[in-house]
N, CA, C and O atoms as CSV, one atom per row, in Angstrom:
chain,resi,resn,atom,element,x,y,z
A,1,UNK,N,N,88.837,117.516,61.949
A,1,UNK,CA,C,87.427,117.617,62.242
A,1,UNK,C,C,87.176,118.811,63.154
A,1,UNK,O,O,87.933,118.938,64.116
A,2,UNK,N,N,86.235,119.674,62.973
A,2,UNK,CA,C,85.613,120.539,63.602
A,2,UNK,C,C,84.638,120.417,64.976
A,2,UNK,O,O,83.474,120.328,64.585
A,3,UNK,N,N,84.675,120.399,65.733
A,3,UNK,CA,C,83.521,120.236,66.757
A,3,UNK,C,C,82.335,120.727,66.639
A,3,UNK,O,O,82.144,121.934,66.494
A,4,UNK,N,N,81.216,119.682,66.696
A,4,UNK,CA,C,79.918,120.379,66.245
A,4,UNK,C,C,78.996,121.141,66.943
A,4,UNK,O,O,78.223,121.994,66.509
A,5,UNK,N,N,79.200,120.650,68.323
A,5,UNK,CA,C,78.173,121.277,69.318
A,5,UNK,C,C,78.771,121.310,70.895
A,5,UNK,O,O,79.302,120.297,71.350
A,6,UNK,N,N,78.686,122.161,71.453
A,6,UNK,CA,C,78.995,122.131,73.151
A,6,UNK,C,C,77.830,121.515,73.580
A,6,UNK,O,O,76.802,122.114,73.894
A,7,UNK,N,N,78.080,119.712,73.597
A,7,UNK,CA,C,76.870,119.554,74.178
A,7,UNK,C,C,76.776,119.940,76.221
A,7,UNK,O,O,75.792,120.280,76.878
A,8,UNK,N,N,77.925,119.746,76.588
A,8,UNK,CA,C,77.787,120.388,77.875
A,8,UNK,C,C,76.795,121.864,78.568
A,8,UNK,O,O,76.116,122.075,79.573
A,9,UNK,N,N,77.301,122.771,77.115
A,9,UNK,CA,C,76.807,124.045,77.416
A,9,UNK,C,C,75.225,124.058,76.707
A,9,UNK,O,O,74.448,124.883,77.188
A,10,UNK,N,N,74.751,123.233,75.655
A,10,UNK,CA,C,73.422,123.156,74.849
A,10,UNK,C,C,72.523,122.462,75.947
A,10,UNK,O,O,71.390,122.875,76.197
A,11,UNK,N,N,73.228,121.139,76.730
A,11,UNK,CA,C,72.331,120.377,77.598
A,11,UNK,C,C,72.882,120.082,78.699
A,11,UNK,O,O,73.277,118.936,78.911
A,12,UNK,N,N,73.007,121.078,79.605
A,12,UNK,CA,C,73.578,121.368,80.818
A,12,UNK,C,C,72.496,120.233,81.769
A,12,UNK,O,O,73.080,119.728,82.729
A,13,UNK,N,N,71.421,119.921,81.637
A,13,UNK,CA,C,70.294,118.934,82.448
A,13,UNK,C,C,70.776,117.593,82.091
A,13,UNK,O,O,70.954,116.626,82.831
A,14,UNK,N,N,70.984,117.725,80.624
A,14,UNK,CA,C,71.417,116.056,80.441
A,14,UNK,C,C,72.639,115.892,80.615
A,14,UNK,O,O,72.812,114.715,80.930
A,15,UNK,N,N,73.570,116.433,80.580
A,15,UNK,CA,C,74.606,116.114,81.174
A,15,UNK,C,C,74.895,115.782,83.069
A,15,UNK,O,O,75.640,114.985,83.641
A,16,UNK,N,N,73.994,116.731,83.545
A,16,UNK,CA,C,74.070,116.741,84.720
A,16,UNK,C,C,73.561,115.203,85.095
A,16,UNK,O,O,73.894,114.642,86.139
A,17,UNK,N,N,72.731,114.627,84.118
A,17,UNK,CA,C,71.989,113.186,84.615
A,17,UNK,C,C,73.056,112.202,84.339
A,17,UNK,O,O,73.228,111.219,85.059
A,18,UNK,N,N,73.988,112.544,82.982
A,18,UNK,CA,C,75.326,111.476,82.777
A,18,UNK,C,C,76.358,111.305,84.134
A,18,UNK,O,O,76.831,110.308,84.680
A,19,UNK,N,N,76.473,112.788,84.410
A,19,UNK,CA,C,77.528,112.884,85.848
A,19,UNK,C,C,76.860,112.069,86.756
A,19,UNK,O,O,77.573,111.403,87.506
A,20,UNK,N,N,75.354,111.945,86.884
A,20,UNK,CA,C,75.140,111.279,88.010
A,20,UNK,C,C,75.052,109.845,87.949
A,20,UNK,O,O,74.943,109.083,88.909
A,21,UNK,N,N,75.116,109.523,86.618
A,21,UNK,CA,C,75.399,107.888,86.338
A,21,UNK,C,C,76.954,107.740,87.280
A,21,UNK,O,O,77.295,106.992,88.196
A,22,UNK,N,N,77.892,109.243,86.265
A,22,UNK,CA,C,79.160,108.592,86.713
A,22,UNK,C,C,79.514,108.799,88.315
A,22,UNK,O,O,80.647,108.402,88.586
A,23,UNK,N,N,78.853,109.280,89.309
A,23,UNK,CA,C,78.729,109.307,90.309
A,23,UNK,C,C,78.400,108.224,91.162
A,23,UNK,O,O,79.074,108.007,92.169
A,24,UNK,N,N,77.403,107.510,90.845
A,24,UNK,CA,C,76.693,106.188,91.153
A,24,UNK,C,C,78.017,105.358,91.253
A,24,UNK,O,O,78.490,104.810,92.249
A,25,UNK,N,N,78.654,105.418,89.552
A,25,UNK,CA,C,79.793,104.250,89.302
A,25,UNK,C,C,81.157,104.472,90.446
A,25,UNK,O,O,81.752,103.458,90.810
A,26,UNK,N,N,81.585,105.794,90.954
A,26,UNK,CA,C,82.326,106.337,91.968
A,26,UNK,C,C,81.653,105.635,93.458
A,26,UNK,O,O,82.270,105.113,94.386
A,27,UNK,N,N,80.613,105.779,93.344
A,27,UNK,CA,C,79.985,105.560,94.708
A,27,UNK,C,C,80.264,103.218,94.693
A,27,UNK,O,O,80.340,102.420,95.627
A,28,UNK,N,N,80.301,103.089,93.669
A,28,UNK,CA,C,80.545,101.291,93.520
A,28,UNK,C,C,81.565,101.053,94.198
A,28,UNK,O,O,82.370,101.924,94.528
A,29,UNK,N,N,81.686,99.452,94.583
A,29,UNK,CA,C,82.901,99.057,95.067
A,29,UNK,C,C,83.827,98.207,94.033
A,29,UNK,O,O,84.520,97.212,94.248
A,30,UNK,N,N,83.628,98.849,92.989
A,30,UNK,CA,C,84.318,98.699,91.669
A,30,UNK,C,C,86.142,99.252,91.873
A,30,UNK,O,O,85.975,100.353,92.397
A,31,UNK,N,N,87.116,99.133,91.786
A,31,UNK,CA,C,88.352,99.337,91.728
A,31,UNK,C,C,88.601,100.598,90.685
A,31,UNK,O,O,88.345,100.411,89.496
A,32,UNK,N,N,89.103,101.892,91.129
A,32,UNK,CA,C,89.284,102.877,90.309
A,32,UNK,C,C,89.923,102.323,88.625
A,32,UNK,O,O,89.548,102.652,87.499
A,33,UNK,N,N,90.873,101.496,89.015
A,33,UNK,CA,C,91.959,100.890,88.296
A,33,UNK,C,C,91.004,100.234,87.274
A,33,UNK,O,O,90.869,100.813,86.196
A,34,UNK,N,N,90.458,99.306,87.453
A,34,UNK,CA,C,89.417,98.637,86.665
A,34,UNK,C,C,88.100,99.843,86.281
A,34,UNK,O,O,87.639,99.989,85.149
A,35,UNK,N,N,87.857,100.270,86.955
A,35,UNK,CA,C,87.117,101.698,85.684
A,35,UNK,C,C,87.766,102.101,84.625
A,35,UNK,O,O,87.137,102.218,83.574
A,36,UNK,N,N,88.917,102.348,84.664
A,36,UNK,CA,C,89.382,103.263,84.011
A,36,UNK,C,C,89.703,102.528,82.802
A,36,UNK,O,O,89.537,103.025,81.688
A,37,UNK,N,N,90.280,101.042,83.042
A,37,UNK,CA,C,90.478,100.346,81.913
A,37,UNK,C,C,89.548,99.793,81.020
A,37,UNK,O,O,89.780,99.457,79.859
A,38,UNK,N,N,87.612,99.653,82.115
A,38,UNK,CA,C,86.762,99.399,81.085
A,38,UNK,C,C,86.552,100.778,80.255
A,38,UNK,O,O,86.354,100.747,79.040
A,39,UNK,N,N,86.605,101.930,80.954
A,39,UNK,CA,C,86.442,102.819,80.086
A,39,UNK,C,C,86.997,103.349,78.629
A,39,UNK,O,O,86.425,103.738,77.611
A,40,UNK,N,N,89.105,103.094,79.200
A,40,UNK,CA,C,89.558,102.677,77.922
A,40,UNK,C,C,89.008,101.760,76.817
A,40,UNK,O,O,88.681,102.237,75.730
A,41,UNK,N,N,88.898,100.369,77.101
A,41,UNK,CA,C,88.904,99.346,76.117
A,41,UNK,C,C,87.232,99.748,75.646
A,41,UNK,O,O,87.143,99.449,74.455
A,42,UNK,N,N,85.748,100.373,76.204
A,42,UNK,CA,C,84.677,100.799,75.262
A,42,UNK,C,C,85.190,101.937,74.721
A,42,UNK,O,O,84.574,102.225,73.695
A,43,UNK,N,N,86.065,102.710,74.983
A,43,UNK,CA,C,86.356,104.126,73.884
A,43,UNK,C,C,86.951,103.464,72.973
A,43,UNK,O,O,86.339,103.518,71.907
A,44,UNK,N,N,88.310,102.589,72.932
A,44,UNK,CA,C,88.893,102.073,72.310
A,44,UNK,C,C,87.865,101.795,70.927
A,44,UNK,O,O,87.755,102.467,69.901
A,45,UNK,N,N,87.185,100.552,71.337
A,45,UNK,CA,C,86.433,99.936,70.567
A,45,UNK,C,C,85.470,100.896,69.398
A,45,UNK,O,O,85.328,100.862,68.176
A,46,UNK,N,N,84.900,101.772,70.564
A,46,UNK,CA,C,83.882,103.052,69.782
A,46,UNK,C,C,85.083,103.917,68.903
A,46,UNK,O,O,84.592,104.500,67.936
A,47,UNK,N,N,86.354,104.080,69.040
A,47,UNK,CA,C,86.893,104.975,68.389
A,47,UNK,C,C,86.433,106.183,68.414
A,47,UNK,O,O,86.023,106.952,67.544
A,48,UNK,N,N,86.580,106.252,69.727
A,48,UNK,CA,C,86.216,107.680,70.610
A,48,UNK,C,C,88.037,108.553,71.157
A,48,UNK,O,O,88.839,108.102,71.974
A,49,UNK,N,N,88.152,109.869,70.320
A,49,UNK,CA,C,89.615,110.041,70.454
A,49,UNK,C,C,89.521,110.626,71.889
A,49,UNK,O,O,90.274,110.344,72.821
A,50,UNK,N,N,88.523,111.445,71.913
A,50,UNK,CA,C,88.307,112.483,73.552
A,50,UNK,C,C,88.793,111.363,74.588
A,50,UNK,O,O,89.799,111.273,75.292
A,51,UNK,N,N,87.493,110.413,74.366
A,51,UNK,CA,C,87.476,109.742,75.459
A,51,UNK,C,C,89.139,108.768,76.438
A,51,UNK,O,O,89.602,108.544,77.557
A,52,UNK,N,N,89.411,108.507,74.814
A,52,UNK,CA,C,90.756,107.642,74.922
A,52,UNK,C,C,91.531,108.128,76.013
A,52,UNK,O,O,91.971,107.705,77.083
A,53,UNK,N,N,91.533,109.572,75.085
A,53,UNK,CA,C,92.239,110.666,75.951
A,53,UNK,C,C,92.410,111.071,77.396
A,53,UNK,O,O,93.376,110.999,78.155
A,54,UNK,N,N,91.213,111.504,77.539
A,54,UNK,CA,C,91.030,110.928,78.915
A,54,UNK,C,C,91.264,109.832,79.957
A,54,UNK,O,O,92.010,109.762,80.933
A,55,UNK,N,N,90.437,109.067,79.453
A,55,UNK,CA,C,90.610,107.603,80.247
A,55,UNK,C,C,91.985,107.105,80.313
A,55,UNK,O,O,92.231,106.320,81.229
A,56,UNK,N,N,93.145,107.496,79.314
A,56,UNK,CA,C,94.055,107.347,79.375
A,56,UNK,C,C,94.912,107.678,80.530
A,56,UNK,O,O,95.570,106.859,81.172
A,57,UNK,N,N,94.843,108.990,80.746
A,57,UNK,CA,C,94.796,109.689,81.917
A,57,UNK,C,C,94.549,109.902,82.954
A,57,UNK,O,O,95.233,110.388,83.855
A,58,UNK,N,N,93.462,109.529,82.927
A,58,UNK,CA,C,93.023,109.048,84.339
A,58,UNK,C,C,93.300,107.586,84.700
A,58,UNK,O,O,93.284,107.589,85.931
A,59,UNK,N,N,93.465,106.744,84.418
A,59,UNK,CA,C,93.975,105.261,84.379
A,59,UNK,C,C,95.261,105.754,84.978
A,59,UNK,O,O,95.662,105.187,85.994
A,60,UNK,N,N,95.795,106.519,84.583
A,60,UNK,CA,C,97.817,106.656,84.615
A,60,UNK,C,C,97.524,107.469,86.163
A,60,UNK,O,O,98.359,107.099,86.989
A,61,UNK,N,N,96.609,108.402,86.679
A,61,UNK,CA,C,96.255,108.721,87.560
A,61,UNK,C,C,95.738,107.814,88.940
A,61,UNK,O,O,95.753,107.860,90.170
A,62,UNK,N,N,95.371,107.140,88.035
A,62,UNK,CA,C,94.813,105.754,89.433
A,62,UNK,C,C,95.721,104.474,89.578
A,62,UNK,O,O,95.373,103.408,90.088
A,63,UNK,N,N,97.320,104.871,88.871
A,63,UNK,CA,C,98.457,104.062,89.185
A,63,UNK,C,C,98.190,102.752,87.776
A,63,UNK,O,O,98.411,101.542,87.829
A,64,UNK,N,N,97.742,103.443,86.814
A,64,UNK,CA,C,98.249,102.180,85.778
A,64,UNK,C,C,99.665,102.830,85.217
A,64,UNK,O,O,100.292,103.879,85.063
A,65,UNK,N,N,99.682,101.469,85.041
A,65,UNK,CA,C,101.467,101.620,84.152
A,65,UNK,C,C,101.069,101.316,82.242
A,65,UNK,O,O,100.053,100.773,81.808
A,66,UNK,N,N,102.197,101.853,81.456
A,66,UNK,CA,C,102.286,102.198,80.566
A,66,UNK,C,C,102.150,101.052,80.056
A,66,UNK,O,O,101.063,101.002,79.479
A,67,UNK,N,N,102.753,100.035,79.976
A,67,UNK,CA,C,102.686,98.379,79.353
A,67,UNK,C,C,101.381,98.440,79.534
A,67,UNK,O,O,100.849,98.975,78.562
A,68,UNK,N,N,100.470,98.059,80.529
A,68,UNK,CA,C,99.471,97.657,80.341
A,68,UNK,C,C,97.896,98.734,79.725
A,68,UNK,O,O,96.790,98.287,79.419
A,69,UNK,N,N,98.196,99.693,79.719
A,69,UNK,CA,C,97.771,100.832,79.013
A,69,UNK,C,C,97.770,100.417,77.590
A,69,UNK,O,O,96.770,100.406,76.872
A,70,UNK,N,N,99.325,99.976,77.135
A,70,UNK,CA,C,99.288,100.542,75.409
A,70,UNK,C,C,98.861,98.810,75.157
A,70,UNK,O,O,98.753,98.579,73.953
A,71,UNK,N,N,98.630,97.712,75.945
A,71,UNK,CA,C,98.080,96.403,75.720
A,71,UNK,C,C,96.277,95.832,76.349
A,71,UNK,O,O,95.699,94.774,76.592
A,72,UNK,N,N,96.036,97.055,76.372
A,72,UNK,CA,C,94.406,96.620,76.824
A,72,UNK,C,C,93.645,96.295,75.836
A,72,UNK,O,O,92.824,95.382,75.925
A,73,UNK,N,N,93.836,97.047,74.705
A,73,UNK,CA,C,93.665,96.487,73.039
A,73,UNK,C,C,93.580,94.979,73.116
A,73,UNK,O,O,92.680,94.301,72.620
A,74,UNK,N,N,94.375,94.639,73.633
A,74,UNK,CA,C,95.122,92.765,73.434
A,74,UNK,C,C,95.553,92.156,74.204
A,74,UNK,O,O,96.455,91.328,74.341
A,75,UNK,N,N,94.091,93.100,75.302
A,75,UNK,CA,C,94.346,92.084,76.896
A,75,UNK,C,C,94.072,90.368,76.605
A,75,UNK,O,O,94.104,89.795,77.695
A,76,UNK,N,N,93.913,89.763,75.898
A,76,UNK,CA,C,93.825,88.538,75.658
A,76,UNK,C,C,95.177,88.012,75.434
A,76,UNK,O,O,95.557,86.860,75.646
A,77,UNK,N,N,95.663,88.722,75.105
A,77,UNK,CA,C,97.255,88.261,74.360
A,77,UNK,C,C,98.313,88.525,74.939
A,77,UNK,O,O,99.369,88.503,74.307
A,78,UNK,N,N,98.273,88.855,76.354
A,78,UNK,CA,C,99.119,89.515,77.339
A,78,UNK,C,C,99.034,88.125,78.278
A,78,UNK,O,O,98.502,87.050,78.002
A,79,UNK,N,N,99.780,88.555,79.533
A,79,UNK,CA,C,99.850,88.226,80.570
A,79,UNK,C,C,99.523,89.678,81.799
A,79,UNK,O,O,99.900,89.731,82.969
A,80,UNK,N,N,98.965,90.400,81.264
A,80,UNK,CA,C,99.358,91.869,82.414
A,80,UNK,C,C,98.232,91.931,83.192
A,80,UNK,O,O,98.054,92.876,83.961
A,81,UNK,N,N,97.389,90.955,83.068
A,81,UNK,CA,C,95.947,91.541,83.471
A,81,UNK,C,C,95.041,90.487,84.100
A,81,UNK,O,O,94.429,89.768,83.310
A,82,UNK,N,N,94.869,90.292,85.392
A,82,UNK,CA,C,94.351,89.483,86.218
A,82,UNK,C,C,92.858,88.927,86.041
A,82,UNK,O,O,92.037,89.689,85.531
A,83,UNK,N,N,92.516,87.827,86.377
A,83,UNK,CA,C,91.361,87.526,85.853
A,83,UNK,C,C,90.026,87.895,86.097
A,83,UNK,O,O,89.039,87.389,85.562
A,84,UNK,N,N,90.044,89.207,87.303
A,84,UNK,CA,C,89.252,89.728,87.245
A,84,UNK,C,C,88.812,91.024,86.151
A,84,UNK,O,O,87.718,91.355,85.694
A,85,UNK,N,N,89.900,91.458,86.006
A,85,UNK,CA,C,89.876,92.704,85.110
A,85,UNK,C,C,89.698,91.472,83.856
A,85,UNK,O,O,89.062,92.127,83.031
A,86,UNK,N,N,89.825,90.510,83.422
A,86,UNK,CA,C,89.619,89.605,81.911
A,86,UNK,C,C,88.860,89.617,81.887
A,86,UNK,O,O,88.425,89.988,80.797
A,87,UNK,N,N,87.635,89.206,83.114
A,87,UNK,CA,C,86.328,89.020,82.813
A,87,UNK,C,C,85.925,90.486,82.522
A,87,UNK,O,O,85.314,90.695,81.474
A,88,UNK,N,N,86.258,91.711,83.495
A,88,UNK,CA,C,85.647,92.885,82.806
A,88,UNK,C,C,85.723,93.766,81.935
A,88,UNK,O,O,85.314,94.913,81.758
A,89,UNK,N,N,86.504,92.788,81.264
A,89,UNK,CA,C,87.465,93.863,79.902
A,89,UNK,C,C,86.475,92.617,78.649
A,89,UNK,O,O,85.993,92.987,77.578
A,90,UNK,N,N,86.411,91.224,79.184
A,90,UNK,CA,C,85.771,90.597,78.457
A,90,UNK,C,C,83.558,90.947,78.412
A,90,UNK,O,O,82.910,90.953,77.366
A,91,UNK,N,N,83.121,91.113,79.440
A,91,UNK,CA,C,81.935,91.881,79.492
A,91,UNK,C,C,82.010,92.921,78.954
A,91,UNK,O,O,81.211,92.951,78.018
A,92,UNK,N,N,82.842,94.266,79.104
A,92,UNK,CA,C,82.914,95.328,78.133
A,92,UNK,C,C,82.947,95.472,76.906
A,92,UNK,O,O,82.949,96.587,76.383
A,93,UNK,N,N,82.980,94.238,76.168
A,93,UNK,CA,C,82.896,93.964,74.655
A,93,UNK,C,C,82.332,93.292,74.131
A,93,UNK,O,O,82.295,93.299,72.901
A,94,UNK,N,N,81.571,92.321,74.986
A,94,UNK,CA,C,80.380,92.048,74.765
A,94,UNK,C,C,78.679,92.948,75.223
A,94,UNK,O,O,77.528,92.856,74.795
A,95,UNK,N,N,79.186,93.562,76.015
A,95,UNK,CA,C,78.167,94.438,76.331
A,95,UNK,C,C,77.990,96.018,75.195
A,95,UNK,O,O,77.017,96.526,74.638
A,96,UNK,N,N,79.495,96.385,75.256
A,96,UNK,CA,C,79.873,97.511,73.958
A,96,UNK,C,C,78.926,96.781,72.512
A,96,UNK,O,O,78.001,97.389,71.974
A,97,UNK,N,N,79.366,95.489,72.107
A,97,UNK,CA,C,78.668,94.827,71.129
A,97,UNK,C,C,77.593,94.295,71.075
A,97,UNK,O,O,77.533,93.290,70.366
A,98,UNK,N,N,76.334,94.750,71.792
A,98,UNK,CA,C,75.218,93.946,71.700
A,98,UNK,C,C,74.467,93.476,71.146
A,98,UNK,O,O,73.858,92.488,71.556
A,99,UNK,N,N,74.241,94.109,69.882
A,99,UNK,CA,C,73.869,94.202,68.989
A,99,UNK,C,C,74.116,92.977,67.949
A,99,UNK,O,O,73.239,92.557,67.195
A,100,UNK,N,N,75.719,92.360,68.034
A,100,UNK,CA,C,76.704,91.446,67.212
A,100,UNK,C,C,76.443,90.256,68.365
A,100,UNK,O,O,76.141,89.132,67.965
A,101,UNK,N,N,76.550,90.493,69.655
A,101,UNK,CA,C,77.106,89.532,70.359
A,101,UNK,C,C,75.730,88.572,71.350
A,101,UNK,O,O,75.801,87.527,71.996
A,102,UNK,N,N,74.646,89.455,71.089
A,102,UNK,CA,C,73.128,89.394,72.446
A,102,UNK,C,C,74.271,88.472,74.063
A,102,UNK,O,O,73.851,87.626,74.852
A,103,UNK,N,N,75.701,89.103,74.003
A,103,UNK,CA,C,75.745,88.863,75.563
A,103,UNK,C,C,75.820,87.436,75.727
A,103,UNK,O,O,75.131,86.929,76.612
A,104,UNK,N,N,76.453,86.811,75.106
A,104,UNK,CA,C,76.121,85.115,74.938
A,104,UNK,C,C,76.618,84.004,76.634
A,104,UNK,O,O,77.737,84.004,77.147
A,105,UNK,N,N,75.443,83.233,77.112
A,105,UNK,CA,C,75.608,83.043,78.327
A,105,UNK,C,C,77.465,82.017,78.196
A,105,UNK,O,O,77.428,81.182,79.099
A,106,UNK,N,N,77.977,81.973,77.908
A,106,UNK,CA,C,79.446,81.558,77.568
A,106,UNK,C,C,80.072,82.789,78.342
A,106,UNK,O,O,80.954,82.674,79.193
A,107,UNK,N,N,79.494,83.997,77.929
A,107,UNK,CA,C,80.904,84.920,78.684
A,107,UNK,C,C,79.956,85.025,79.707
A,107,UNK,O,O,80.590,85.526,80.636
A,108,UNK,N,N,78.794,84.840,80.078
A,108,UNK,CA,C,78.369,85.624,81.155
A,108,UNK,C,C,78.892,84.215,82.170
A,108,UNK,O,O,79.118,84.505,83.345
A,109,UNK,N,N,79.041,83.075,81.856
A,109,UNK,CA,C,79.789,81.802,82.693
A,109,UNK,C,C,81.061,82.293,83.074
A,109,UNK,O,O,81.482,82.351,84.229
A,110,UNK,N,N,81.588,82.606,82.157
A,110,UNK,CA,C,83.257,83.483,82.875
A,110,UNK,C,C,82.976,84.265,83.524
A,110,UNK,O,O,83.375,84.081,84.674
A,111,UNK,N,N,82.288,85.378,83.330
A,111,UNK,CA,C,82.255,86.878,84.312
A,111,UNK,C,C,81.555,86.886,85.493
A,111,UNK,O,O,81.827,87.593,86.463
A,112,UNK,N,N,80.400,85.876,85.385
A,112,UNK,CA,C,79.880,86.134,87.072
A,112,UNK,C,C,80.448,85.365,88.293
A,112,UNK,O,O,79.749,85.361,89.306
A,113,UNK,N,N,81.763,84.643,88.312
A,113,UNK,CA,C,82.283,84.695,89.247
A,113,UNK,C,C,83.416,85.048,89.783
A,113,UNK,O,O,84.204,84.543,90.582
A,114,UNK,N,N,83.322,86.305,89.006
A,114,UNK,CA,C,84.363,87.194,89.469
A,114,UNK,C,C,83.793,88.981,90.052
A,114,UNK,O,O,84.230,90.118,90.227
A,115,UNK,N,N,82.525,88.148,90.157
A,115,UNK,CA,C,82.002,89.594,90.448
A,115,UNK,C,C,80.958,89.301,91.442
A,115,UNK,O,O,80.697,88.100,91.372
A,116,UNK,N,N,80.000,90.102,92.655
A,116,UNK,CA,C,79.308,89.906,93.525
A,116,UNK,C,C,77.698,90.455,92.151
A,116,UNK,O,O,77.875,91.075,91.102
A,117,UNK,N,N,76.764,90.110,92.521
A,117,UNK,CA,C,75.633,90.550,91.921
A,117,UNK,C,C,75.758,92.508,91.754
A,117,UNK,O,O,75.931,93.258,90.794
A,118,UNK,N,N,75.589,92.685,93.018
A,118,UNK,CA,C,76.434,94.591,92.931
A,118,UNK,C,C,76.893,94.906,92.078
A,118,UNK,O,O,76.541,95.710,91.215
A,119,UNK,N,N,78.103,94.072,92.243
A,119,UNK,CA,C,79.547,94.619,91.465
A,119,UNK,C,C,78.948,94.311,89.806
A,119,UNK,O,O,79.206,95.090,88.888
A,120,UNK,N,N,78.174,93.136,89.628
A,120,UNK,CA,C,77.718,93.231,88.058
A,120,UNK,C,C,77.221,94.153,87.241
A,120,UNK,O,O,77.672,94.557,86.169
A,121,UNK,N,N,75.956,94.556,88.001
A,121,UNK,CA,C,74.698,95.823,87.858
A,121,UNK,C,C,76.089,96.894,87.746
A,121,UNK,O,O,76.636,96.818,86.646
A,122,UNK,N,N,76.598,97.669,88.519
A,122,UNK,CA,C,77.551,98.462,88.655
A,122,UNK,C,C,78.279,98.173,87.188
A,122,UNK,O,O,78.018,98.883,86.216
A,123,UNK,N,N,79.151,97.141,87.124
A,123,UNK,CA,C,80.074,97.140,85.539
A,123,UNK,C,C,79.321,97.558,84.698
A,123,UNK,O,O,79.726,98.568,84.123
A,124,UNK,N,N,77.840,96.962,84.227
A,124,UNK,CA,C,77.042,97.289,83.387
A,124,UNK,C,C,76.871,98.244,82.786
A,124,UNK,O,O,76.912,98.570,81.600
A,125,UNK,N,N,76.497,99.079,84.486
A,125,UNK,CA,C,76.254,100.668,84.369
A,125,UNK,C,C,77.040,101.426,83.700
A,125,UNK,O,O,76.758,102.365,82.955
A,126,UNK,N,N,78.530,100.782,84.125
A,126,UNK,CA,C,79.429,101.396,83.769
A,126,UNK,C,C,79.937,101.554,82.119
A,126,UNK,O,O,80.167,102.507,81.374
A,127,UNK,N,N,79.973,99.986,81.995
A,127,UNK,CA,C,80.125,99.895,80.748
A,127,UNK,C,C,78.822,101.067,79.612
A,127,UNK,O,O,78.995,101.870,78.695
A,128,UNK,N,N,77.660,100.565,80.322
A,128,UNK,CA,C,76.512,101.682,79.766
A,128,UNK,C,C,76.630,103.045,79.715
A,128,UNK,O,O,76.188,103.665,78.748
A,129,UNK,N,N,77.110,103.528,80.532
A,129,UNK,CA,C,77.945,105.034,80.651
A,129,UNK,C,C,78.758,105.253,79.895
A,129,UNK,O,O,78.529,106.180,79.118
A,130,UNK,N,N,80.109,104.488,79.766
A,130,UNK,CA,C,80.821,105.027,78.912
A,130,UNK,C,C,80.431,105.079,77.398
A,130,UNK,O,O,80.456,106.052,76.645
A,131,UNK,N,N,80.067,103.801,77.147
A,131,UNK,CA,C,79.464,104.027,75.776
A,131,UNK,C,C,78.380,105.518,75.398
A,131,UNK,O,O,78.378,106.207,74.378
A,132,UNK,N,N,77.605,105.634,76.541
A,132,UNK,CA,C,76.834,106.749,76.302
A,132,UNK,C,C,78.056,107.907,75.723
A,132,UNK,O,O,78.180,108.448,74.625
A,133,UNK,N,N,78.724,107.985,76.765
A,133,UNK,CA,C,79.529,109.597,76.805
A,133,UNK,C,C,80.120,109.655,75.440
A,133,UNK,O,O,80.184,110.668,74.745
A,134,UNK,N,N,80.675,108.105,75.031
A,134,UNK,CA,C,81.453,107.649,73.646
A,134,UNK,C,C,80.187,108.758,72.402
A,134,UNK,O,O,80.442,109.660,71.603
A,135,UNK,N,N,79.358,108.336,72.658
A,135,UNK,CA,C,78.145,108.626,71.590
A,135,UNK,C,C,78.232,109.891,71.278
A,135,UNK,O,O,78.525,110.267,70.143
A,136,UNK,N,N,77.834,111.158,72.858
A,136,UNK,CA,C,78.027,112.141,73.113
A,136,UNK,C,C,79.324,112.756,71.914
A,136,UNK,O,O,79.177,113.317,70.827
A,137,UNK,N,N,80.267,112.461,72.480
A,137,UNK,CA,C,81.829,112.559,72.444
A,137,UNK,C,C,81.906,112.895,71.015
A,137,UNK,O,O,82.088,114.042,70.608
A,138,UNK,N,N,81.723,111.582,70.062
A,138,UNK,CA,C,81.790,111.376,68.967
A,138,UNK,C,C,80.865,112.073,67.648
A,138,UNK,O,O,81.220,112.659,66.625
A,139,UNK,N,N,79.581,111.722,68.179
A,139,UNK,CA,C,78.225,112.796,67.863
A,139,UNK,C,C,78.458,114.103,67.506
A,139,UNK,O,O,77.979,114.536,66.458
A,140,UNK,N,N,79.134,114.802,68.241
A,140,UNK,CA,C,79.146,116.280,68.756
A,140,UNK,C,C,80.422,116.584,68.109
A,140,UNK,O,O,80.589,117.766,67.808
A,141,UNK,N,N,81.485,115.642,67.798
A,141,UNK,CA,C,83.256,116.075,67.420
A,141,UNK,C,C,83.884,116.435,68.281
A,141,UNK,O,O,84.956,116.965,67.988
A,142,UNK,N,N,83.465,116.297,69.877
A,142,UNK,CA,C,84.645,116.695,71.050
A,142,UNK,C,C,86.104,116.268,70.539
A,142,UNK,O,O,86.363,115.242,69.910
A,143,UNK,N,N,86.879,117.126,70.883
A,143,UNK,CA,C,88.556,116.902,70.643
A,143,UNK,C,C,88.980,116.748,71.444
A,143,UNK,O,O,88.799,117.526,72.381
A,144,UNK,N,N,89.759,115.707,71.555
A,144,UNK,CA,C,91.531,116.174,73.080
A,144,UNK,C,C,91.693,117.612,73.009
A,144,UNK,O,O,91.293,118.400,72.151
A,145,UNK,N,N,92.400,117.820,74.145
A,145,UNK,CA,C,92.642,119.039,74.085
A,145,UNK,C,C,94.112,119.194,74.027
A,145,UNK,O,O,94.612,120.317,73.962
């Protein structure tokens, strides 16, 4: 595949407004570690290669290990992954799926007590962000590099 557009360099304003989402999500008292893995598991899902790429990387940067990297796919089917990151790996795919899923109060019974009201709004965001960038990413044909 060819890359279709620099959207960075075409929409230098709208991008600058995405950074400041992802700024907000930096500024949370969200766990680097747990960003990085919701970010994986919505690229995952979107079949976003850039993003993977990244997030991959940066995850391995904020001290994830390789087992639980190449099993976030099938964090259900593991043992590697604490029940806070379950609930936010489990919100990230229901929120990624909204459309399939309207968010059904069943997971939102698991996930909100593992999280402060903050910390919810914040995942959201987050989760909402990445999917955006996924769109971007994918839209446009960004590549790994």
């Amino acid at each position: 595949m060819e890359p279709r557009l620099n959207f960075f360099k075409s929409g230098p304003e709208a991008m600058k407004a995405m950074a400041g989402l992802d700024q907000q999500i930096a500024r949370s008292g969200l766990e680097k570690s747990l960003v990085e893995l919701v970010r994986l598991r919505a690229s995952q899902m979107n079949g976003c290669a850039y993003c993977i790429d990244v997030h991959t990387a940066d995850a391995r940067k904020a001290g994830e290990g390789e087992r639980r990297l190449a099993t976030v796919a099938v964090w259900r089917e593991t043992p590697f992954f604490n029940e806070r990151e379950r609930a936010a790996l489990e919100w990230t795919e229901s929120v990624t799926r909204v459309a399939d899923t309207r968010v059904p109060d069943d997971v939102w019974e698991r996930v909100q007590p593992h999280f402060t009201p903050a910390e919810l709004v914040d995942l959201t965001l987050l989760v909402n962000t990445i999917n955006a960038w996924n769109r971007f990413a994918i839209a446009f044909r960004k590549m790994p590099a």
